[in-house]
C-alpha positions as CSV (number, residue, x, y, z in Angstrom):
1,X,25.4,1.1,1.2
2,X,24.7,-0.4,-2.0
3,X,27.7,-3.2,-1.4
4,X,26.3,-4.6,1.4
5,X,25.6,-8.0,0.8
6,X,22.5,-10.2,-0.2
7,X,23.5,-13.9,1.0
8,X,21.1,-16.6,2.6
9,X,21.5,-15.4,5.9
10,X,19.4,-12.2,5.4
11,X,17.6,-12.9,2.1
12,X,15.2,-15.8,2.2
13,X,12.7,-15.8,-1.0
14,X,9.0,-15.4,0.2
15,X,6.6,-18.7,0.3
16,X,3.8,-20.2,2.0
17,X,5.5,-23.5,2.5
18,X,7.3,-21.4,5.4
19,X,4.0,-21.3,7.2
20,X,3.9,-25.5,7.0
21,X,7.5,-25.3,8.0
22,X,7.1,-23.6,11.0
23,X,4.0,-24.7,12.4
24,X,5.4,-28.3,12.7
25,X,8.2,-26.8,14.8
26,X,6.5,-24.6,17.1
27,X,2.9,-25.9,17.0
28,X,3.9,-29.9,16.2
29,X,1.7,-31.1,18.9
30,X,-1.5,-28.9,18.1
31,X,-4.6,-30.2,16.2
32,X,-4.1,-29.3,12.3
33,X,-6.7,-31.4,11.0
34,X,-10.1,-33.0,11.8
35,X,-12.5,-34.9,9.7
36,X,-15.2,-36.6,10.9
37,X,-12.9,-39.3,13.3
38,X,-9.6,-38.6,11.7
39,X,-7.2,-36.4,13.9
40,X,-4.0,-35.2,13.0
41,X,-1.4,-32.4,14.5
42,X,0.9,-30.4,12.6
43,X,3.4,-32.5,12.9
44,X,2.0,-35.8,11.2
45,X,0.6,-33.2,8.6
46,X,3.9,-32.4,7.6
47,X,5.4,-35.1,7.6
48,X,2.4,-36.6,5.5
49,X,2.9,-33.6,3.1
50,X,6.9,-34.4,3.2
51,X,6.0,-38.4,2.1
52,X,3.7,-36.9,-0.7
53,X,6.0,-34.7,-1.8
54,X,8.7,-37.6,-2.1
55,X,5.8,-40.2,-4.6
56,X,5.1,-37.2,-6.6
57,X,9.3,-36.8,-7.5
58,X,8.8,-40.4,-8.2
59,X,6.8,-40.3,-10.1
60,X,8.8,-38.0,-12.8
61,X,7.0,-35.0,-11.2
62,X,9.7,-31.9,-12.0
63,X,9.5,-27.8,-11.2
64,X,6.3,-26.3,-13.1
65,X,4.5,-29.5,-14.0
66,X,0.6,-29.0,-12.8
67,X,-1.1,-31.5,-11.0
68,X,-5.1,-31.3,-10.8
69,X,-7.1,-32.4,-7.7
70,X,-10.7,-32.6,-8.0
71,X,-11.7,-33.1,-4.7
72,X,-14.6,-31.5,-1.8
73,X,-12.9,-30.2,1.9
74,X,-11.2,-33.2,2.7
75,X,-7.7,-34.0,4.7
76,X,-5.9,-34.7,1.5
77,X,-7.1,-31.5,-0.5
78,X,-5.5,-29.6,2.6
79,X,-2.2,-31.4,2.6
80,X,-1.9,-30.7,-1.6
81,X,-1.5,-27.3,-0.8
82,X,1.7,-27.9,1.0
83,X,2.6,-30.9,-0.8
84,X,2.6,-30.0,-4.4
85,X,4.6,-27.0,-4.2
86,X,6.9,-28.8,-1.8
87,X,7.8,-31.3,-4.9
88,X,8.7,-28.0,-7.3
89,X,5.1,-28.4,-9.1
90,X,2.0,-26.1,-9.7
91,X,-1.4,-27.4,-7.9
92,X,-4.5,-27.1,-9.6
93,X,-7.6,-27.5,-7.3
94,X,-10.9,-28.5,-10.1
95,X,-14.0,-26.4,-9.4
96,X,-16.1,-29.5,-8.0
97,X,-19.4,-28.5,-9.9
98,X,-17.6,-27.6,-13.5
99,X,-19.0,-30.0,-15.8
100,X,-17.2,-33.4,-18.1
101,X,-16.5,-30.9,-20.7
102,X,-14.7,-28.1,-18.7
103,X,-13.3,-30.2,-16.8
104,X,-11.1,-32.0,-19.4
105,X,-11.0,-28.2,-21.1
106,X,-9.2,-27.3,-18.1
107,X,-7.2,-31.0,-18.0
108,X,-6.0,-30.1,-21.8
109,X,-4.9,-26.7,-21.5
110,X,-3.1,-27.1,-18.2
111,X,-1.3,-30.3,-19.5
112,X,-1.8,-32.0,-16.0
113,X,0.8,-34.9,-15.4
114,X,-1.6,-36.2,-12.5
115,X,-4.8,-35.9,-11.3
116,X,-6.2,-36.6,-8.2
117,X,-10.1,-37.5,-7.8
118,X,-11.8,-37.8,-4.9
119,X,-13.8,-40.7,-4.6
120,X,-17.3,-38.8,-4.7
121,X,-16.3,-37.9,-8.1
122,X,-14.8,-40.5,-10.0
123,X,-17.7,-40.9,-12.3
124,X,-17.7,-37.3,-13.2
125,X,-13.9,-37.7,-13.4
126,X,-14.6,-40.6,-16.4
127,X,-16.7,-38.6,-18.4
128,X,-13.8,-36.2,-18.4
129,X,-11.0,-38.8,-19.1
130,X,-12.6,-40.3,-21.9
131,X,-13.3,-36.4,-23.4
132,X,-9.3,-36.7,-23.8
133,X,-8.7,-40.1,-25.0
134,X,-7.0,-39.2,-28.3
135,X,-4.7,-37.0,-26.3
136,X,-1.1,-37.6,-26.7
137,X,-0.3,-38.1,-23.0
138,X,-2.9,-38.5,-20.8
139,X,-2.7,-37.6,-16.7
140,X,-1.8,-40.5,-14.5
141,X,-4.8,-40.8,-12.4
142,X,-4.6,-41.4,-8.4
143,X,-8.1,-42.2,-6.5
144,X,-8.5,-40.3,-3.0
145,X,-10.5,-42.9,-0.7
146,X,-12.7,-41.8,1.8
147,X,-10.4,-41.6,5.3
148,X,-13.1,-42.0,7.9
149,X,-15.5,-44.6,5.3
150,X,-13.2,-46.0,2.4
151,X,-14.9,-46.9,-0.4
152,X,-12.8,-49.0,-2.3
153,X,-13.5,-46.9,-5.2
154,X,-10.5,-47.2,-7.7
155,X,-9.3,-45.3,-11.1
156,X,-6.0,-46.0,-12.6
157,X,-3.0,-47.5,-10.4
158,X,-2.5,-45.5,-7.2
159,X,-4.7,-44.6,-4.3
160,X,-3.8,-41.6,-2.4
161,X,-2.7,-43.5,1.0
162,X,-0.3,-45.4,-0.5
163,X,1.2,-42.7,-2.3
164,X,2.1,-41.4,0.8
165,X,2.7,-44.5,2.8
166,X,5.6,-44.8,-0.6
167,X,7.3,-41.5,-0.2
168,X,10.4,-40.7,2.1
169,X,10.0,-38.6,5.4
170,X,13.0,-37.6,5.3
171,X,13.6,-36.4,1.3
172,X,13.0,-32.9,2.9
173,X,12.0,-30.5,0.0
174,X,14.5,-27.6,-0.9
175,X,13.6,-24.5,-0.2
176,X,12.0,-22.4,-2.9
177,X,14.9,-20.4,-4.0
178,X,12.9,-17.7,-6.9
179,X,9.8,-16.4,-5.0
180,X,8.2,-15.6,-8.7
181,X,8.0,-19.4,-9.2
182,X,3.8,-20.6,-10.0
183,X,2.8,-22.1,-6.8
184,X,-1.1,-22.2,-8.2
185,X,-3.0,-22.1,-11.4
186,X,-6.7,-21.4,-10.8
187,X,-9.3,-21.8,-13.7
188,X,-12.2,-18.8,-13.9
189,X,-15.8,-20.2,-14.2
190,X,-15.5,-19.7,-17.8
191,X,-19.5,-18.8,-18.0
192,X,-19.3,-16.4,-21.4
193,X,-16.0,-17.6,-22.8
194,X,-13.6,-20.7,-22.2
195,X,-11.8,-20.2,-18.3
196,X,-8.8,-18.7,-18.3
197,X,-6.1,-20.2,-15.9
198,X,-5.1,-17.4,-13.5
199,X,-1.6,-17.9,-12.1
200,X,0.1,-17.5,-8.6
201,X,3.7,-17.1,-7.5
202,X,5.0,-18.1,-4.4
203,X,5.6,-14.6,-3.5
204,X,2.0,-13.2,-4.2
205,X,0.3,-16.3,-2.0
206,X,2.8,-15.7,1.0
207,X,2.0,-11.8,0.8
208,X,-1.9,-12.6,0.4
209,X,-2.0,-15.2,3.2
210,X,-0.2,-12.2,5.6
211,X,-2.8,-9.2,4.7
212,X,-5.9,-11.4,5.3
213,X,-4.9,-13.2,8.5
214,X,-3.6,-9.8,9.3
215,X,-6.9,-7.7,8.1
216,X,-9.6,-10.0,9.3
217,X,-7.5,-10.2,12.7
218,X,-7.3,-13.8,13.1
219,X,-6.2,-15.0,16.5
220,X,-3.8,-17.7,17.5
221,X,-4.9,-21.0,17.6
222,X,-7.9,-20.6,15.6
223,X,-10.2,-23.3,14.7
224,X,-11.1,-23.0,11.0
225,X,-14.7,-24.4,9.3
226,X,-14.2,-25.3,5.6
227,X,-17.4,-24.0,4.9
228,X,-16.0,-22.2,1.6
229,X,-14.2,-24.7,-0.8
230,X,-10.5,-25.3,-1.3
231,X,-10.9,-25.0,-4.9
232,X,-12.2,-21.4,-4.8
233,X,-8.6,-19.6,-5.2
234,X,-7.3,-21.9,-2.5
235,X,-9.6,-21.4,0.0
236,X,-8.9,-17.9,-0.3
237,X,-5.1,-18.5,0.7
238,X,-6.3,-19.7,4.3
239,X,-5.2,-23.1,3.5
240,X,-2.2,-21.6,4.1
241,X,-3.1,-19.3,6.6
242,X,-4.4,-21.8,9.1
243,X,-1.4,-23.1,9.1
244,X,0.5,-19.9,9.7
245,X,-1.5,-19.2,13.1
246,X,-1.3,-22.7,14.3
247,X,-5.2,-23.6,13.6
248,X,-7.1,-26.6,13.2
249,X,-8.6,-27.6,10.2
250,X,-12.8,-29.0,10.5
251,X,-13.5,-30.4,7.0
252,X,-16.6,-31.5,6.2
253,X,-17.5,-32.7,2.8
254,X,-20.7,-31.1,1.9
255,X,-21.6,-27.2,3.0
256,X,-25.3,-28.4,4.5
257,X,-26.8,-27.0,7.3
258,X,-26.7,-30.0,9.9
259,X,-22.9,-30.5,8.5
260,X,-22.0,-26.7,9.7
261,X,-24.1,-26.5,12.5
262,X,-22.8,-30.0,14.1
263,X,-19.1,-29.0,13.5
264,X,-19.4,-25.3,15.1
265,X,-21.4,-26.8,18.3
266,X,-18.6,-30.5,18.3
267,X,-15.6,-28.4,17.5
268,X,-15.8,-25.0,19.1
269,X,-15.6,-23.0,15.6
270,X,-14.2,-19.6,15.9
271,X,-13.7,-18.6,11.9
272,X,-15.2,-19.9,8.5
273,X,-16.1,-18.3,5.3
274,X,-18.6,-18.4,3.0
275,X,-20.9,-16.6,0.1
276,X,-23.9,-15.1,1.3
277,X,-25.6,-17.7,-0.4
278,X,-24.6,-20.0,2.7
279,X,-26.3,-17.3,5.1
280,X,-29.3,-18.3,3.6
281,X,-28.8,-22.0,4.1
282,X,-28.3,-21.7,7.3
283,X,-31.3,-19.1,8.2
284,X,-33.8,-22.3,6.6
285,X,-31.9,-25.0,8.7
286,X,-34.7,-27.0,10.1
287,X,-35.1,-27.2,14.0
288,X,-33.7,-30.7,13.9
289,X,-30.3,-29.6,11.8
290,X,-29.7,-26.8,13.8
291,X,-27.2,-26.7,17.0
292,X,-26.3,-23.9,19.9
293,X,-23.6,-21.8,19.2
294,X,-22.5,-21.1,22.4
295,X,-19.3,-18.6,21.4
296,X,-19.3,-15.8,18.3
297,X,-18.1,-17.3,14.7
298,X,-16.4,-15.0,12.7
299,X,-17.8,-15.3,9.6
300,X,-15.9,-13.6,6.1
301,X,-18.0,-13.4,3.4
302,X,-17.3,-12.1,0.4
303,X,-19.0,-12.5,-3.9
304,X,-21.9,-10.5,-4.2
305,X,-22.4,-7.7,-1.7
306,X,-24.4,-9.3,1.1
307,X,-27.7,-7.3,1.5
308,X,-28.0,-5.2,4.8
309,X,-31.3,-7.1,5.7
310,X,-29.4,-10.8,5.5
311,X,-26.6,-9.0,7.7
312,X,-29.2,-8.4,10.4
313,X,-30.7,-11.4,10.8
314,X,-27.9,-13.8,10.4
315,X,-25.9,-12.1,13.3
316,X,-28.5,-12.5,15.6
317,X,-27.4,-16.9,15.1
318,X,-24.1,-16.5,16.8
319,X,-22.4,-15.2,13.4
320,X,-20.4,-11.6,13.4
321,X,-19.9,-11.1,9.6
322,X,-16.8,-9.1,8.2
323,X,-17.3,-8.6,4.1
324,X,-14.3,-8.8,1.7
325,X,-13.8,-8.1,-2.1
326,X,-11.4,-10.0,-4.0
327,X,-11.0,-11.8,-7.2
328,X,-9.4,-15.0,-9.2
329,X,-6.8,-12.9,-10.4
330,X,-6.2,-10.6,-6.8
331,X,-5.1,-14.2,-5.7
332,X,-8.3,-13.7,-3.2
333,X,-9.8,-11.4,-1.2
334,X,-8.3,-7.5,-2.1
335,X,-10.1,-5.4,0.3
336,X,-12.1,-5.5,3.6
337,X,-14.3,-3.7,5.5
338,X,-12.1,-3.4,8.7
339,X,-14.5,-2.3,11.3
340,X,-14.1,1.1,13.4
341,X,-15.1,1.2,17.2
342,X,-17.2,4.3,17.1
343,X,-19.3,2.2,14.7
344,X,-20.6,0.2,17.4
345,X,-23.0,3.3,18.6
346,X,-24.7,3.2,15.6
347,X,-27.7,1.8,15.3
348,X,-28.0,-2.3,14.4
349,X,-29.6,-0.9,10.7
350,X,-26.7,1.7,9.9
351,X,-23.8,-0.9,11.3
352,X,-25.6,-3.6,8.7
353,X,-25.4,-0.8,5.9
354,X,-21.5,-0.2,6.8
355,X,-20.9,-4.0,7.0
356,X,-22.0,-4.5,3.5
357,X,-19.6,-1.7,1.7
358,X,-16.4,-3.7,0.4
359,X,-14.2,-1.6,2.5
360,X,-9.9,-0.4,2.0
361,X,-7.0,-2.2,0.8
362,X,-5.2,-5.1,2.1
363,X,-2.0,-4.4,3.7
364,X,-0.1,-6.0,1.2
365,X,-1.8,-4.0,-1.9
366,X,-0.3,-1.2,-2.9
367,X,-3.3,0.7,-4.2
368,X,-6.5,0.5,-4.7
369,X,-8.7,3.1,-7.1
370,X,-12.0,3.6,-8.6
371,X,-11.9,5.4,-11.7
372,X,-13.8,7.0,-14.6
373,X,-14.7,4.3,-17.4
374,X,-13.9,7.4,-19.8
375,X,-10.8,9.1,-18.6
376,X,-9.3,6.8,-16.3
377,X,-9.3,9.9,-13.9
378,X,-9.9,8.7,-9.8
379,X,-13.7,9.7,-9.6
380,X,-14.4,12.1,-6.3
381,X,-14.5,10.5,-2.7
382,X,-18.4,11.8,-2.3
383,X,-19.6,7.8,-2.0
384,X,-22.3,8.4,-5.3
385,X,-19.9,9.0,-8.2
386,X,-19.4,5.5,-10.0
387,X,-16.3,4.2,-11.8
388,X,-14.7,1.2,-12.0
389,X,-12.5,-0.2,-9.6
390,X,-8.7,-0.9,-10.3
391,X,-6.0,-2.4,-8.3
392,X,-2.3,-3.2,-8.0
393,X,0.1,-5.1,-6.0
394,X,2.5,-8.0,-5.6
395,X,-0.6,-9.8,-4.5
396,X,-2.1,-9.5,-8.3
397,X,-1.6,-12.7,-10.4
398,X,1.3,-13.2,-12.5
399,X,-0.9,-13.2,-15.5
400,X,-3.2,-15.9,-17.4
401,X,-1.6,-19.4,-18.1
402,X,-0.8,-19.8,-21.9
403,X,-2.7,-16.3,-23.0
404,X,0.2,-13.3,-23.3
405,X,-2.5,-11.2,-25.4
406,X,-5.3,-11.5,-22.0
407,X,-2.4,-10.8,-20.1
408,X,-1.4,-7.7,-21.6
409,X,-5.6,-6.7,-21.8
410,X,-6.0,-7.2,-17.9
411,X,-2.7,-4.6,-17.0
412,X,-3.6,-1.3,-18.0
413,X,-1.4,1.9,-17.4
414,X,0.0,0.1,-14.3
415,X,-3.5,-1.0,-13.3
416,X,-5.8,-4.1,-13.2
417,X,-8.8,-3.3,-13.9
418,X,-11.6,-5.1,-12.2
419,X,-14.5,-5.0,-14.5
420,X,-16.6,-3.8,-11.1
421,X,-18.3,-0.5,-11.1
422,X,-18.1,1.2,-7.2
423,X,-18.0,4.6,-5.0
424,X,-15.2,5.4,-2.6
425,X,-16.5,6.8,0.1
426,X,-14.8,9.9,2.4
427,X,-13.7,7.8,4.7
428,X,-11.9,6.1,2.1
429,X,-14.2,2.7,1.9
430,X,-14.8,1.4,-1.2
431,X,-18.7,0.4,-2.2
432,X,-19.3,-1.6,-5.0
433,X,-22.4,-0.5,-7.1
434,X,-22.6,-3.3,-9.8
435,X,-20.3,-5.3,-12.1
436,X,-19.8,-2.4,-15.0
437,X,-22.6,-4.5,-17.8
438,X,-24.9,-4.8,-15.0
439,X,-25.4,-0.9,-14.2
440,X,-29.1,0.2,-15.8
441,X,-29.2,3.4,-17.7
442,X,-33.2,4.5,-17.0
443,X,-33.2,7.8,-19.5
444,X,-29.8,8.6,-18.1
445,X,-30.2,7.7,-15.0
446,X,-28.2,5.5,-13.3
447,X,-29.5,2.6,-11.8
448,X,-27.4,-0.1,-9.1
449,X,-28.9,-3.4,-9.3
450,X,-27.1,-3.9,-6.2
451,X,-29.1,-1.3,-4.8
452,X,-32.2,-2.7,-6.1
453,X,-31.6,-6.0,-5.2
454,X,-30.8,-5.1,-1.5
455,X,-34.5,-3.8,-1.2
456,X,-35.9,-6.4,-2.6
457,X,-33.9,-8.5,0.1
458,X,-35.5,-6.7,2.5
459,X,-39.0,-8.1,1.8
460,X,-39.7,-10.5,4.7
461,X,-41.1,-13.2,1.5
462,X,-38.0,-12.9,-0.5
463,X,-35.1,-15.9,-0.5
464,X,-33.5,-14.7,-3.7
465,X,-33.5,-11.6,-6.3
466,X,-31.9,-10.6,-9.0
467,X,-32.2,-7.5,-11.2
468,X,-31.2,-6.9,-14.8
469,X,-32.1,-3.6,-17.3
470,X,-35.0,-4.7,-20.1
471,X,-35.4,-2.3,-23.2
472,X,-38.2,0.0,-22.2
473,X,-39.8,2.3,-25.3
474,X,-39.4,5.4,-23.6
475,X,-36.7,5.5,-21.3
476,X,-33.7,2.6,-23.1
477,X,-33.6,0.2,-20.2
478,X,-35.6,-0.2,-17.1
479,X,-35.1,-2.8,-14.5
480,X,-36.6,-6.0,-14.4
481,X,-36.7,-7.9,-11.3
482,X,-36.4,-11.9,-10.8
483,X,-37.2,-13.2,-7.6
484,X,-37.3,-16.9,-5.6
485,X,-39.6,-16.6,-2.6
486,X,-39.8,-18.5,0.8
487,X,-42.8,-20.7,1.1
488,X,-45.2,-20.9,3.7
489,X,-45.0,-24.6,5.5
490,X,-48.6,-24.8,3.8
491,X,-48.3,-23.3,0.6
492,X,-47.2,-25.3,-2.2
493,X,-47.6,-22.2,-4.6
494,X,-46.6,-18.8,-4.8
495,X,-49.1,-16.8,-2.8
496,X,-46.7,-13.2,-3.8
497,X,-47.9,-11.1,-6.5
498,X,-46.3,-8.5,-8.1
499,X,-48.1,-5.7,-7.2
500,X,-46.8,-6.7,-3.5
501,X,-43.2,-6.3,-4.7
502,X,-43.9,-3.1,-6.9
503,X,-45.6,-1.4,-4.2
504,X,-42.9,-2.1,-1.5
505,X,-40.2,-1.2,-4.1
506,X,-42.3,2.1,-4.4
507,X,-42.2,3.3,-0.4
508,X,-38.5,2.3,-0.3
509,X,-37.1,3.8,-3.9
510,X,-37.2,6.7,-6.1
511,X,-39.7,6.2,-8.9
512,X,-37.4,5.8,-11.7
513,X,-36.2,2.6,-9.8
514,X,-39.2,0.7,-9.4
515,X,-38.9,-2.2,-11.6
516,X,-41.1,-2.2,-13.9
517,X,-41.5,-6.3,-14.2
518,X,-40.9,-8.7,-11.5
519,X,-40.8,-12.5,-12.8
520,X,-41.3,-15.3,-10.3
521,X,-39.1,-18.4,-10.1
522,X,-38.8,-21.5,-8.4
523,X,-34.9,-20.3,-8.1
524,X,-32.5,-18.1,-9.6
525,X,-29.8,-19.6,-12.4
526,X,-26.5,-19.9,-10.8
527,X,-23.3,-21.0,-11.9
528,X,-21.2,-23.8,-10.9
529,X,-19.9,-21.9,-8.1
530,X,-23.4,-20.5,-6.8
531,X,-23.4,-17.3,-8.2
532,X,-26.5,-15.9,-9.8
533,X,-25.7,-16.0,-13.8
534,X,-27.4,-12.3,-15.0
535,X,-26.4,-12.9,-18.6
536,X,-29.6,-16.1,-18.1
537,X,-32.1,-13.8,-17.1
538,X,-30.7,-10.8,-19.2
539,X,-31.0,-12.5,-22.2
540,X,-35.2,-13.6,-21.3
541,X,-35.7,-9.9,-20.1
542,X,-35.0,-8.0,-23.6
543,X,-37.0,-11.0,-25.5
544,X,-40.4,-9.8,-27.0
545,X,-42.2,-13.0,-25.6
546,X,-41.2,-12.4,-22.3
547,X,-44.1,-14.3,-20.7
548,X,-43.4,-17.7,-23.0
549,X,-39.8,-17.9,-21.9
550,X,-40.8,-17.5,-18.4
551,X,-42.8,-20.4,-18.5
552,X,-40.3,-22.6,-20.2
553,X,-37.7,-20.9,-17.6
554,X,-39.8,-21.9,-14.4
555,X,-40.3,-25.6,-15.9
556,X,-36.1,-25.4,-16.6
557,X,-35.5,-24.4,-13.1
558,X,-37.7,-27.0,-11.4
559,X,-36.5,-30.0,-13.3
560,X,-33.0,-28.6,-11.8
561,X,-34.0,-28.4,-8.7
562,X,-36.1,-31.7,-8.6
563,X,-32.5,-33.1,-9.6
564,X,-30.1,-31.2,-7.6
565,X,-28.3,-33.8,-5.0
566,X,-27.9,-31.3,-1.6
567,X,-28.5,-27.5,-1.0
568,X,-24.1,-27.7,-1.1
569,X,-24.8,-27.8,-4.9
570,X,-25.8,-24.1,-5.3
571,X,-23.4,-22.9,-2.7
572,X,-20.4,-20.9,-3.9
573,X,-18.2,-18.3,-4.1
574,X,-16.2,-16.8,-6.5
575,X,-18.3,-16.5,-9.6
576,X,-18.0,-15.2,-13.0
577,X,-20.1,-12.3,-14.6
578,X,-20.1,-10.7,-17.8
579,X,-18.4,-7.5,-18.1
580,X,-17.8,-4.9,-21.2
581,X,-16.2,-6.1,-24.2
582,X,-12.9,-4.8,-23.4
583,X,-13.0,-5.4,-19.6
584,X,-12.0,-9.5,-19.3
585,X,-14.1,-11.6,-17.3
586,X,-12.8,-12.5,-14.0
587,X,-13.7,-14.7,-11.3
588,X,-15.5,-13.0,-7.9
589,X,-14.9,-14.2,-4.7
């Protein structure tokens, strides 16, 4: 059989762009988009993604050239997605938070040819430009205007409505003809070294799209809340999934409370994801921002393991949660925590507990493993023996943009290893226990700041915790808890001690858990994509003056927060945590 034929009518190389394709055909006259009083259906969508397509080949825009958006849940970050890889190039969605400097690290390394900037950030967008002034080339800028309230902001020559108004409907792109082409180049946070660019082919987004749609069980004709931004390993592929299952698009520019709660009551919202971070936002919605859900949301959530207690009391909203584990470089989410019907007898405490593990493969990766650190052996299915977990699959990236040596590092022995420390359970669910520098070693025992931190959730006062290992005299490390409490309406201070979170530590832990500090803040450290930054607080734990650096740390964190522009600001998803010297950092969902 091996001269049967391979010809175009039975090979067709694998691509997202298909879903765009199709959807105009069989779902032309369906709602794709809404923003605010902008309405489009898949049709218009595609042929606006055709026209862009079209300017950017004008515009000397050739197969592998990168074009940068920085740009919040708008129409035209959507239509990128489909547009950019339609003209043959690789699209580069900006991390929206990143600052001047890492954003024209990012500009530099990925020698952008244009760069689109939303209106809301053309300032931030300067600071960058300027950083890159005695570049050679620099990107030609386009301005995205506001479709529902134009600005009239302007940067550069071309506005992104007139780049498409330019372009011809009918210069129909070609097909994608090598299905290992770069469709996407996504930056890690870069938090302890300079971000790496993470590449996807064609072939790996197509396949990654399929297994979530497919493993979170999305319907037909889903309507879709971008509550989690397009920028965080592109939308984790549902920008291309929504279009795949003939869904509408709600974008909103800001993840606030009174912006998610309007849109799910207005539009009928049946899916969104977020970090548990947003969970939390929308748990201290005021009476006035909040609005009836009067049909379940499916909610995905995925970064750090969402604690059982936040699981139990978000629910209760409208919200059924489904966890995922992914990463930058698993071109999104990797596994899931696919539910089981005989879990619905189980009491509302033990389903949370199950909810929160990070669950089996997606369909489309071949393997998933936890290992031992030392031997590389697969540790025992008992769900309490630690090792790290690895993965591999076509859904893996290609590798890291420009860095052959990090590339080599992150595939070992026909693995890539995660940098994340977990349990596989006997039913085959995998648990995450900590990111592998994060695990305490308490006079060899070991200790999950996962674990710890999920307790510590559970205390009706606390909003946010954190645990890291400080150097104890007698054991090596103990853990050290931070913590952001919720304050009373009429208390401007802190009215928790420390022996209240010691002693409830002590009725719901073993003793060589308890931590043996807790350190009160007006909030946690995050990173520009919301996640809580450990190496901050692990760094003031092991210093001698521990109290002094407190102070200085609560007046650091206030002036921040006195500052900060909307609750959107610390939202976020995939993250980046330090890992072991010879584990690379990587991006979490």
């Amino acid at each position: 059989m091996d001269n049967l034929p391979k010809c175009d009518a039975n090979y067709v190389a694998l691509s997202p762009l298909s879903f765009m394709k199709r959807a105009a055909s069989v779902y032309a006259n369906r709602t794709s988009i809404i923003y605010e009083c902008t309405r489009f259906t898949w049709a218009q969508t595609y042929h606006r993604c055709s026209r862009l397509a079209s300017s950017l080949r004008a515009l000397n825009i050739v197969k592998n050239d990168v074009v940068s958006v920085l740009a919040p849940n708008v129409p035209a970050m959507y239509e990128m997605h489909f547009a950019v890889p339609m003209a043959g190039a690789i699209l580069n969605t900006i991390n929206t938070r990143l600052d001047a400097k890492t954003i024209a690290t990012i500009l530099r390394h990925s020698e952008a040819k244009i760069f689109f900037i939303d209106c809301q950030y053309v300032p931030l967008a300067q600071d960058a430009l300027r950083l890159l002034t005695d570049e050679a080339t620099l990107p030609l800028v386009v301005v995205i205007d506001d479709m529902d309230s134009p600005t009239g902001v302007r940067l550069g020559e071309f506005e992104y409505e007139k780049l498409i108004q330019m372009g011809n409907p009918d210069n129909i792109p070609e097909e994608i003809q090598d299905e290992w082409d770069p469709i996407a180049l996504n930056y890690t946070s870069g938090t302890t070294s300079e971000p790496k660019g993470v590449v996807y082919s064609h072939r790996g987004a197509y396949l990654s799209t399929l297994s979530l749609i497919l493993g979170w069980e999305m319907s037909n004709e889903p309507v879709y809340l971008w509550s989690l931004p397009m920028f965080h390993c592109n939308g984790w592929t549902l920008t291309w999934g929504t279009a795949a299952r003939g869904g509408t698009n709600v974008c909103i520019r800001n993840t606030t409370a009174y912006d998610m709660f309007r849109s799910i009551n207005t539009h009928k919202v049946t899916h969104m994801c977020c970090a548990p971070t947003v969970f939390n936002i929308l748990l201290e919605a005021k009476p006035d921002e909040r609005r009836q859900i009067t049909s379940t949301v499916e909610v995905l959530t995925g970064g750090a393991p969402p604690p059982a207690s936040l699981l139990e009391k978000i629910e209760p909203l409208g919200f059924h949660v489904t966890h995922a584990y992914g990463l930058t470089e698993a071109t999104g989410p990797a596994l899931v925590c696919e539910w089981q019907r005989k879990w619905n007898k189980l009491p509302k405490d033990d389903q949370a507990k199950l909810k929160a593990r990070q669950g089996i493969s997606m369909l489309t990766l071949a393997d998933v493993d936890v290992k031992d650190l030392k031997t590389t052996t697969s540790v025992p299915r008992d769900g309490k023996t630690m090792g790290e977990i690895v993965l591999r699959g076509s859904s893996i990236m290609k590798g890291y943009f420009k860095d052959p040596k990090a590339t080599t590092t992150a595939f070992k022995n026909g693995w890539f290893a995660t940098g994340d420390v977990g349990v596989i359970h006997p039913d085959g669910y995998v648990e995450i226990k900590d990111r592998s520098k994060d695990v305490i070693i308490s006079g060899g025992e070991n200790i999950s700041s996962v674990e710890l931190e999920s307790v510590l959730y559970r205390h009706p006062r606390v909003l946010e915790a954190a645990v890291v290992s400080m150097p104890h005299p007698t054991w090596g490390e103990s853990p050290c808890a931070f913590v952001a409490v919720k304050k009373n309406s009429h208390q401007q201070t802190c009215d928790v001690k420390e022996d209240d979170i010691v002693s409830y530590c002590r009725k719901n832990l073993p003793k060589y858990a308890i931590p043996k500090k807790v350190v009160f803040l007006p909030e946690l450290p995050k990173t520009s994509t919301g996640k809580i930054q450990k190496f901050q607080l692990r760094a003031l734990a092991k210093t001698f003056e521990v109290s002094n650096n407190v102070d200085k740390f609560k007046k650091d964190s206030s002036e921040k927060a006195g500052t900060s522009s909307s609750s959107s600001d610390q939202v976020g998803d995939h993250a980046h945590q330090p890992v072991r010297k010879h584990v690379l950092a990587k991006s979490r969902l």
